[in-house]
N, C-alpha and C positions, 0 to 999 in steps of 0.2 A: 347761233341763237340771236335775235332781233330784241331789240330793248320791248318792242311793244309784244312778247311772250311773257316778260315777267310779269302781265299786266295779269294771268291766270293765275297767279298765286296772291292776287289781293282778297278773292273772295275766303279764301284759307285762312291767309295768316292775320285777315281782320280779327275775325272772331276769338283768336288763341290769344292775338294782341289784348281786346279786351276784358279774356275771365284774368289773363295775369295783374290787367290792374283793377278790377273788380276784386281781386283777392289782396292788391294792397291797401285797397282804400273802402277795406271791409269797415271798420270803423267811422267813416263817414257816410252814413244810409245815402243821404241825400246826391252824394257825390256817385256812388257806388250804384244808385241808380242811375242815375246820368249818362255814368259810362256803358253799363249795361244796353240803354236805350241808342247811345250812340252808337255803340260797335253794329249793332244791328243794321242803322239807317245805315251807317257805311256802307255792310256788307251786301245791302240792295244795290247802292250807287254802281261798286263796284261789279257786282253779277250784271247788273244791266250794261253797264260797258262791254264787257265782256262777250252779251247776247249778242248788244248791235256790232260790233268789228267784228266778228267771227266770223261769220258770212263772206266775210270781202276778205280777209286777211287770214285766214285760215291760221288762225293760232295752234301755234306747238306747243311745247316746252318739255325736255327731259333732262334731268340732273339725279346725284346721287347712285351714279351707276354703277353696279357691282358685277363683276364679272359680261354677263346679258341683259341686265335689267337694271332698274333703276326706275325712280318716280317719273311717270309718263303722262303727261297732260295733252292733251289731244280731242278736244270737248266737240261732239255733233252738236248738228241743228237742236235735235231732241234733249241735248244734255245743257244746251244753256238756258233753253226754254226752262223747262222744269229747277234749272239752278234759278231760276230770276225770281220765279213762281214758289219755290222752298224760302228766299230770302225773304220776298216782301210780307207773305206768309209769317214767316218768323218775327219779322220788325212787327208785326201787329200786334202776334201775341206774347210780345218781349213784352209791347206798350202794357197789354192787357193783365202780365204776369207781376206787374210792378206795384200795382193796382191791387189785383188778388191776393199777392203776399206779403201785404205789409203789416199782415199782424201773425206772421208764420214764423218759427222757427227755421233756424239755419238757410235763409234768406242770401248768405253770400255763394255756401254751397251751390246750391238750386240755380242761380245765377252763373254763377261761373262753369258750370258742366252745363249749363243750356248755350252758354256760348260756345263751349268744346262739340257738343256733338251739332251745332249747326255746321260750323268746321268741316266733322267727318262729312257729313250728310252733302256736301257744297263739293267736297274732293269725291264722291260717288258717280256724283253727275257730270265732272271736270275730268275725270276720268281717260288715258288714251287705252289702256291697256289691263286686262282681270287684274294683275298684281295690284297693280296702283287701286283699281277699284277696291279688292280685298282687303287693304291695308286700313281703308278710309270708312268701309264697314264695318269695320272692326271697332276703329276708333268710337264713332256714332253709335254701335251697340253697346257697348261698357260706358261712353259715359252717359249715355241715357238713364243707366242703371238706377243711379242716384236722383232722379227724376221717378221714378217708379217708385222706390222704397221712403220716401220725404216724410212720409208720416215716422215711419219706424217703427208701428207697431206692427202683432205678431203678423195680421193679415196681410199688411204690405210686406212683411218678409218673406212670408210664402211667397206672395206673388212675384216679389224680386227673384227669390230661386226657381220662380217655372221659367220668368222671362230669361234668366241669365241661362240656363240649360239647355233650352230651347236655342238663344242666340248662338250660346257657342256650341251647338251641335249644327245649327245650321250653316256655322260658319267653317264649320272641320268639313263638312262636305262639301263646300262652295270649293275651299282649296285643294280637293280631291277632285274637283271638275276641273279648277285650273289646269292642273298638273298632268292628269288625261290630256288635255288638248294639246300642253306645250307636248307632252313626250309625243304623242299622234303629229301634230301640225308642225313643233319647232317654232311654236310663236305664242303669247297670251294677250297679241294685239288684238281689239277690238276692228278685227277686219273682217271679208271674207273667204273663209276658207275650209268650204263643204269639198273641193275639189279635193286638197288634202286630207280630210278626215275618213272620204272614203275609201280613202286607199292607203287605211295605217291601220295602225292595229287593234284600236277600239271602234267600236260600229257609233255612228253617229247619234243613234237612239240612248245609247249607254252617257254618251257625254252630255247628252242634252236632259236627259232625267237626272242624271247627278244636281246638274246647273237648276234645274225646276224644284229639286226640293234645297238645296242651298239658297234659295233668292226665296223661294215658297215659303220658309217660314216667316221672314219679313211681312212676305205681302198678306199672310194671310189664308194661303188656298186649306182648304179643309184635305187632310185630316191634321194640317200641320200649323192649324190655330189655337193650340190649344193653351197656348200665353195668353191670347190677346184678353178673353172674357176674368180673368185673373188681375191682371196688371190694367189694364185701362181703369178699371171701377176704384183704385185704390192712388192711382196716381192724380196729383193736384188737378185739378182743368188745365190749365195751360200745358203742364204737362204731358198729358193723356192727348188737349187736340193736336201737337207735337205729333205724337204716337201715334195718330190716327190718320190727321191731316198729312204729314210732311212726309217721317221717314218710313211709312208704309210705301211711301212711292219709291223708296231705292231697291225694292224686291219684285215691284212690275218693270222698272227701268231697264234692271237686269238679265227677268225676261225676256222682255219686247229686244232689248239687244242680242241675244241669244240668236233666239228664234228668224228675227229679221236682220241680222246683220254678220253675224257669225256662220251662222247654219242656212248661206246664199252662194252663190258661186263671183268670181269676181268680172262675168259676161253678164250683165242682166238680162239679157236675151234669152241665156241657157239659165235663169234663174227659177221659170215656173215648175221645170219638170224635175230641178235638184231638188228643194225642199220638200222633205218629205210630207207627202198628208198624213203620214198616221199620225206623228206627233201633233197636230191641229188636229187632229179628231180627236184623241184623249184630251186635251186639254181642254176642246170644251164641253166633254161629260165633266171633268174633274170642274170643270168652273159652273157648270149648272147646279152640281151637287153643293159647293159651296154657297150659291146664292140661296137653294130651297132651305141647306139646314142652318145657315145664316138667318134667314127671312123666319123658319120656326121657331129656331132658339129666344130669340129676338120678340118671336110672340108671348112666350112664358115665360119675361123676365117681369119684375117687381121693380128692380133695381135701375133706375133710369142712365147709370153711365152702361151698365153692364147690358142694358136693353142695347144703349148704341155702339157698345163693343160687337153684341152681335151683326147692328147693322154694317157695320164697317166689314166685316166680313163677309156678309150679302154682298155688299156694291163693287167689293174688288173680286166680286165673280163673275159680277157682270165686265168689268173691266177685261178681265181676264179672260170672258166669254169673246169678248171682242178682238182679243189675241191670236184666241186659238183659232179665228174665223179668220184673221188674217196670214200665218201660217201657214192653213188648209188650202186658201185660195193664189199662194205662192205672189206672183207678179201681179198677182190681178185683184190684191189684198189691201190695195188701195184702200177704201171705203172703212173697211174695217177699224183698218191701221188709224184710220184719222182717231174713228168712234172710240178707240183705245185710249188714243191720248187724250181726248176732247171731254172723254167722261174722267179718266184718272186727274185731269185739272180741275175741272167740275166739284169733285168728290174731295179734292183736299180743301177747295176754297168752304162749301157748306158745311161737311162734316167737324172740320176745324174750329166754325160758326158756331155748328150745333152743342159741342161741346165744351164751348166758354160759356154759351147761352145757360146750358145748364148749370156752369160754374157758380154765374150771377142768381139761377135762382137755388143755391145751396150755400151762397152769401148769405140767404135772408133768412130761410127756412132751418136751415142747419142740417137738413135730412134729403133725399133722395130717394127713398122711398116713395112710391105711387099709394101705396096705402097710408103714409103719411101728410103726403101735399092735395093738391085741389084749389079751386079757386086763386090763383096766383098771378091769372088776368089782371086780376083787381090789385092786386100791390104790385107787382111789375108787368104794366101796359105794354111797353116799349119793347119787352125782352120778350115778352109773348109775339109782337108783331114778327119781330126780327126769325125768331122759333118758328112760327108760321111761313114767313119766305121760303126760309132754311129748307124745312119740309117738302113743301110745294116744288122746292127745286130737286129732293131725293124723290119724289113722286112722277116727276117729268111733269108737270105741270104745263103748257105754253104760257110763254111768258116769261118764265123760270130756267136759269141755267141746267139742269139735268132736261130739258126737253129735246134737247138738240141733239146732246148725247147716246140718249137712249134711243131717239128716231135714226139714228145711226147704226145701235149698234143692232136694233130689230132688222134692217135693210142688207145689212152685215150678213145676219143668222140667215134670211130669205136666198143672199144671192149665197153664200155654201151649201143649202140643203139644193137651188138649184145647180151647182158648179158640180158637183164630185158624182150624180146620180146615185147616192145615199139616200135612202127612202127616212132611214130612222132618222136624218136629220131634220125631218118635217115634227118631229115631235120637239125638238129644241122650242121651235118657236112658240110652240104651246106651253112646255115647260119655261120659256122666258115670260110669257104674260102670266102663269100663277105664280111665277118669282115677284114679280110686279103689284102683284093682288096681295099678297102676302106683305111684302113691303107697306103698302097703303093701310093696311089691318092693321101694323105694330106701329103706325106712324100717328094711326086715328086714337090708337091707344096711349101714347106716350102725352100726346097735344090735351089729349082730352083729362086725361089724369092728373097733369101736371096744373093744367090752368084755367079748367074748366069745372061744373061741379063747385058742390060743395067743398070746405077747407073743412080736410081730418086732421090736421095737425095743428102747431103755434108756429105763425110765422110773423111775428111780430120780436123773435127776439135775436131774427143775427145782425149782420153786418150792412149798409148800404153800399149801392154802387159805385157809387162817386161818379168822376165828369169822364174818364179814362176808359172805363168798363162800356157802360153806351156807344160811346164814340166808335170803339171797336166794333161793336157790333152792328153798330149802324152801317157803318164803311163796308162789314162784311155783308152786308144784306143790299145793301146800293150795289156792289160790287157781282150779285146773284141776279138780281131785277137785270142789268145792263147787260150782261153776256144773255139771259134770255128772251130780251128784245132784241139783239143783233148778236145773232149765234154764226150769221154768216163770216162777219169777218173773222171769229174766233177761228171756224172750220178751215180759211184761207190760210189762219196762222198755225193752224196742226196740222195739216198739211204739209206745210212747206221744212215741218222737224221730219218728212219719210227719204230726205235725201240721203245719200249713201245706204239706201237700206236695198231689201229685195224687191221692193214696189216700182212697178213701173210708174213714173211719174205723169205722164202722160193718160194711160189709162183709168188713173185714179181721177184726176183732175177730171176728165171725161165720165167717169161713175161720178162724182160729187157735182156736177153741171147739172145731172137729172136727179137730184134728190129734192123735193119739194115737203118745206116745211109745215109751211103752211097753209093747210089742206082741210076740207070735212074729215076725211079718215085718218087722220092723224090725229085729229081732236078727238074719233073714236076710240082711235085703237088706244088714246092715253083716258078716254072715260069709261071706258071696259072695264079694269083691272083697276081702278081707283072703284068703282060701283060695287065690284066682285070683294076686295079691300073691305069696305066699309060690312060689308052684310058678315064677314068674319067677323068682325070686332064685334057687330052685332052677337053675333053667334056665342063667338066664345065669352062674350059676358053675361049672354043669357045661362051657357053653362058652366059658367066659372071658370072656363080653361085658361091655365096661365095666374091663376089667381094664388095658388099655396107655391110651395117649393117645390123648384126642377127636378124630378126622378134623378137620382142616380145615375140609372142605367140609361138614360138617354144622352147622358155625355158621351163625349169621344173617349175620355180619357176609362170610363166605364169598356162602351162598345170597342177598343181597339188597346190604347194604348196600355192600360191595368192589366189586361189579359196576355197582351203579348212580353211586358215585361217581366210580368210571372211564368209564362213559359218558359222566359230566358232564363230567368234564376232557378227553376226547377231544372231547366237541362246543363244549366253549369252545376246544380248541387249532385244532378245525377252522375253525369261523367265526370265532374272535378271529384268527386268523390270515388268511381273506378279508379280514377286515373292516381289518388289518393294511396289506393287498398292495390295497386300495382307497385305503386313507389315505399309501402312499406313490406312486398311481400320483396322487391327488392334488396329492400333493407336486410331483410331476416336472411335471404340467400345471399347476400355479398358479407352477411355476419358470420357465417359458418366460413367461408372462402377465409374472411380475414382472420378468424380463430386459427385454420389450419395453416394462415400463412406465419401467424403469430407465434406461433411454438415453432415454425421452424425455422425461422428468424431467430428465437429464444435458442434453438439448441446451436443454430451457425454463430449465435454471441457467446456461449457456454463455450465453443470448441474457439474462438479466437481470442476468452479470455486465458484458456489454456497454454494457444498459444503464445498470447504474450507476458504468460509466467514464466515458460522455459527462456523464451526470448530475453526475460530479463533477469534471469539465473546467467544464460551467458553472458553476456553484455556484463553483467559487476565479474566474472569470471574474468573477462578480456580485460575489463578496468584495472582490476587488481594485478593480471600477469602485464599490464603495462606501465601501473606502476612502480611494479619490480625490475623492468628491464630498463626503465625510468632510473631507477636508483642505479642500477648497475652501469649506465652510461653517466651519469654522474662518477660516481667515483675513478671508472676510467681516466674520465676527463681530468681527473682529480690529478693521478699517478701519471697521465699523460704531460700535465703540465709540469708534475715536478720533475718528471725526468728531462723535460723538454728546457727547464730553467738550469738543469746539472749537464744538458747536452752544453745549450749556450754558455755556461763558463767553462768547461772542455774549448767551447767553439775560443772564447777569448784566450783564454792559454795557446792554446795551439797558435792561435794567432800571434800572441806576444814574442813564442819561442820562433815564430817564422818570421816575426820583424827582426830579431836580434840574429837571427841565420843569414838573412838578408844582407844586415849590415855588413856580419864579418866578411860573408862574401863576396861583398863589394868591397871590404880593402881589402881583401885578396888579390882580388879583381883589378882592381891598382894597381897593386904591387906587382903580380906578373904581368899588368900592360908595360908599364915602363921599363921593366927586367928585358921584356919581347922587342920594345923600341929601343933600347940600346944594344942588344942583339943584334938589331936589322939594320941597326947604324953603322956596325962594326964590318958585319957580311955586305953592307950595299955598296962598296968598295968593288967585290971583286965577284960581285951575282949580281950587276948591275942590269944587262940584261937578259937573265935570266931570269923565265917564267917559275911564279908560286905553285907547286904543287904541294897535295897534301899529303904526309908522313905521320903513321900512327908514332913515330916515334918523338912526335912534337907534342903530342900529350902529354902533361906533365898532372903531375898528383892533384895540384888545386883544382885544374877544369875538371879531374872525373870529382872532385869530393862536392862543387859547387852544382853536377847535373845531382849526384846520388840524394843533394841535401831539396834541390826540387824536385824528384822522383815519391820521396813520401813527401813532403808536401801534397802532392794531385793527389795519393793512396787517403791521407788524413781527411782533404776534403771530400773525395767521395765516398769513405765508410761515411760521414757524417751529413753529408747529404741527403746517402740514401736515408740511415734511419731517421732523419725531419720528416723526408717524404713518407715513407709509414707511418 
């Protein structure tokens, strides 16, 4: 590991650096903003370091690793881009959030979870590997939470529990796509490896729809928006362009990696005929259908953040349209790929815009309501300009940053209906301009309600902007004007994020050399659907469309999601309820079983209390006859000893009378030795040499009375021996 890897964990551990001291120096506003604003400009400085060395020095970093895995940072072209593009993004509307909330409650909160999940959101795009992405989604979904529910009343808690639901459903399937891939691939590096997935044991298609609705509900794709019209309209402005602008983009990111970097082979050569087209075909019905019922919803709203809740959903279809086109077209998806990234920049920097823009005029007015406001040119000039840009740039406008984009991504749609010989793909492009026309309709609605007309309400009694609010908006609308006067160098810079992916670079470079922006028909093809645009809005205000409450039944949550959830619960109450009236008919049949085992259990304990009454009849029986022979080896013992104490004074008598035997014996014994030596003195005279032999007649009285008197002697001791020994 190189000292200049740790440089990837500045854009991280800025931000967590400073909600910790945002949270200690809650008490000092003034301070507490400071730090706030600074952790941000850091966390630019640092992402942009970050951008420019990458390229050249090919930044790693892996630590914390468990068993195979471990936090992997490993950042593409595409992933610092958009890291530099979420921070500066953030620094602005940190500035602008400082400003907004200074007369808001729980101001340290708010603050300090907006620096936690720029954090996650910053580790999404830093990213080398799913886990590590996973981990950092996660983070970014939960703490945004509290960004969502800021007010805390009832409506913001509902909406807090769609978004939290939603999140963490999308997020339980994202880890469900992980885990396919490792168990299939044996890896959850963001590499590629189509070569291995077709030859394991889940089909490619299986992994990649897992991945599409796990990263889907982020981005937005219909039918899996259905937090965002909920949770946008109730979270602060800053919070919601957050939502809108920035971390919407970690669910296209995810995507666009998927599809182009995962699902590639590691031959770019062999890369156009690996990637499957079906997946690029689905996706961009699923992203047309999103833009139409984005672009309608968005026409019958009232509610101006929730009008742009639904735009946001529109434009990341178009986004998303430009995915699925690059995809379809495998290596040769160049074009597209750019128009992907080129509009997902585009759409976080205006929609981000659009979104504080309306902050400022819910500063003044207090309401957001279109049947409330009107005329608001006239009290805020400048916000209206900026709202106008903003627009212009979601319309494609020339001139306007979305013109670039969308001349891309229409070129995009042209060359897959002519690349696969799909007839129905000739309807997409037709379908992409009344997505366009529609967009312009709710766009002419929103402009014209908001600041145009007469004033239906009192806007004389909220808040003013101060020098902070403007400034932001201003920058962000300079920032719109400049990318769509020179869109070209942008298109060289999204570009050069398609390395390591399945795009031939080469042939892209060669598709974007003949794209011409500006053109007569270009200026058409974007005054078509702005003209077609305006005669709706015409339309529907001549017939009131869009003017009372949204049917019902024209939600998602109506058409799919209420129906299909009651299906569920009807078919779990159906068969949890079998399965129920099985487990109690169980019951009653293992209840008989255990009655008949129970009595005979009851009579084998009846017969073994019987038998341990006789058992313990004998047993005091034995007790007692050993008691008795108990007693009776006692007293033996008794008569034992006393005969045994009258043997031993027998034994001392006997004794006594065989010392005093002894004795006489021994002068006996004396006396016939010396009687015998004066004998043998007399005789040794004249039986000198003559031999001793023995003559019974040399026995005399003392030697037999001396053996007879040791004779009972031995008789005394062994009678009295033996009976010891008994």
């Amino acid at each position: 590991m190189r000292s200049l890897d740790l440089l990837l964990l500045a854009p991280i551990l800025l931000p967590l650096l400073g909600a910790a001291l945002v949270l200690l120096c809650r008490q000092n506003k003034r301070l507490r903003d400071a730090i706030t604003i600074a952790s941000a400009l850091a966390t630019v400085a640092a992402a942009g370091a970050v951008h420019l060395l990458n390229p050249t020095h090919r930044l790693e970093l892996v630590f914390f690793r468990l068993v195979d895995y471990g936090l992997s940072f490993r950042p593409t072209n595409l992933g610092t881009l958009f890291a530099l593009l979420s921070a500066g993004l953030w620094a602005l509307i940190t500035v602008y959030a400082v400003s907004y909330m200074h007369r808001s409650h729980s101001q340290t909160r708010f603050f300090g979870f907006l620096l936690v999940s720029l954090s996650g959101c910053l580790g999404v795009f830093l990213a080398g590997d799913y886990f590590t992405l996973f981990l950092f989604f996660e983070i970014m979904t939960f703490a945004a939470y509290p960004l969502v529910i800021h007010d805390e009343d009832d409506e913001a808690m509902r909406a807090g529990d769609s978004y939290l639901y939603m999140g963490v459903a999308g997020g339980l399937v994202l880890l469900l796509g992980i885990l396919l891939l490792v168990w299939t691939t044996g890896t959850a590096d963001i590499v590629p490896v189509l070569d291995r997935l077709q030859g394991g044991p889940v089909s490619p298609y299986v992994v990649v729809l897992v991945f599409l609705i796990g990263f889907g509900v982020k981005a937005g794709l219909v039918p899996l928006h259905v937090w965002i019209p909920h949770a946008y309209p109730v979270a602060p402005a800053p919070g919601t362009a957050l939502l809108s602008g920035v971390m919407g983009k970690t669910g296209f990111y995810g995507i666009l990696s998927v599809l182009t970097v995962t699902l590639s082979l590691p031959v770019p050569a062999q890369a156009t005929a690996a990637i499957p087209q079906q997946i690029g075909f689905v996706l961009i019905w699923v992203a047309l259908l999103t833009i139409l019922c984005g672009a309608i919803m968005a026409l019958l709203q009232r509610n101006v953040k929730r009008l742009l809740a639904y735009s946001s959903i529109s434009q990341m279809g178009y986004v998303m349209l430009a995915v699925g086109c690059a995809a379809y077209l495998g290596a040769k998806g160049g074009l597209p790929y750019t128009a992907a990234v080129f509009h997902a920049f585009n759409h976080a920097v205006f929609k981000a815009g659009l979104f504080m823009m309306m902050g400022s005029v819910y500063l003044r007015a207090q309401s957001l309501d279109l049947g409330r406001l009107g005329g608001m040119a006239k009290v805020l000039p400048f916000t209206a300009v900026t709202t106008l840009i903003a627009a212009l740039a979601v319309l494609g406008i020339p001139g306007f940053s979305g013109f670039g984009s969308k001349k891309l991504i229409q070129y995009g749609i042209e060359k897959a209906a002519a690349y696969g010989g799909e007839e129905i793909l000739t309807w997409a492009v037709w379908l992409f301009i009344l997505g366009s026309a529609l967009t312009a309709a709710y766009f002419v609605k929103l402009y014209y309600g908001v600041f145009l007309g007469a004033n239906r309400g009192q806007i004389t009694q909220g808040t003013k902007e101060g020098v902070a609010i403007p400034a932001v908006l201003g920058l962000i609308a300079a920032s719109i004007v400049a990318i769509g006067l020179f869109p070209e160098r942008l298109i060289g810079l999204m570009a050069r994020s398609a390395a390591s992916t399945v795009v031939d670079f080469g042939v892209m470079m060669q598709q974007l050399s003949g794209v011409k922006l500006w053109t007569t028909s270009s200026y058409v093809a974007v005054a078509i659907p702005v003209a077609l645009g305006a005669l709706i809005f015409l339309a529907a205000r001549r017939y009131r469309f869009g003017e009372g409450a949204v049917p019902w039944w024209l939600s998602v949550e109506a058409v799919l999601y209420r129906p299909v959830s009651q299906g569920f619960l009807r078919f779990c109450c159906r068969y949890v309820t079998r399965v129920e009236g099985g487990i109690c008919d169980l019951y009653d049949r293992s209840g008989s079983v255990s009655h008949s085992v129970l009595r005979r259990v009851k009579k084998l304990d009846d017969m073994l209390d019987e038998g341990y009454e006789v058992a313990g009849r004998a047993t005091n029986l034995v007790i007692e006859q050993a008691r008795g022979l108990e007693q009776g080896l006692e007293e033996t013992y008794l008569r034992t000893a006393h005969q045994v104490d009258a043997l031993t004074k027998t034994a001392a008598d006997v004794e006594s009378g065989i010392d005093s035997a002894y004795a006489r014996v021994g002068h006996a014994a004396v006396q016939t030795t010396r009687r015998m030596r004066n004998e043998a003195a007399g005789d040794s005279e004249t039986t000198e040499h003559q031999p001793v032999v023995w003559n019974p007649q040399n026995v005399t009285l003392g030697s037999l009375v001396v053996a007879a008197v040791m004779l009972g002697v031995l008789v005394v001791l062994y009678v009295v021996g033996i009976r010891v020994l008994r």
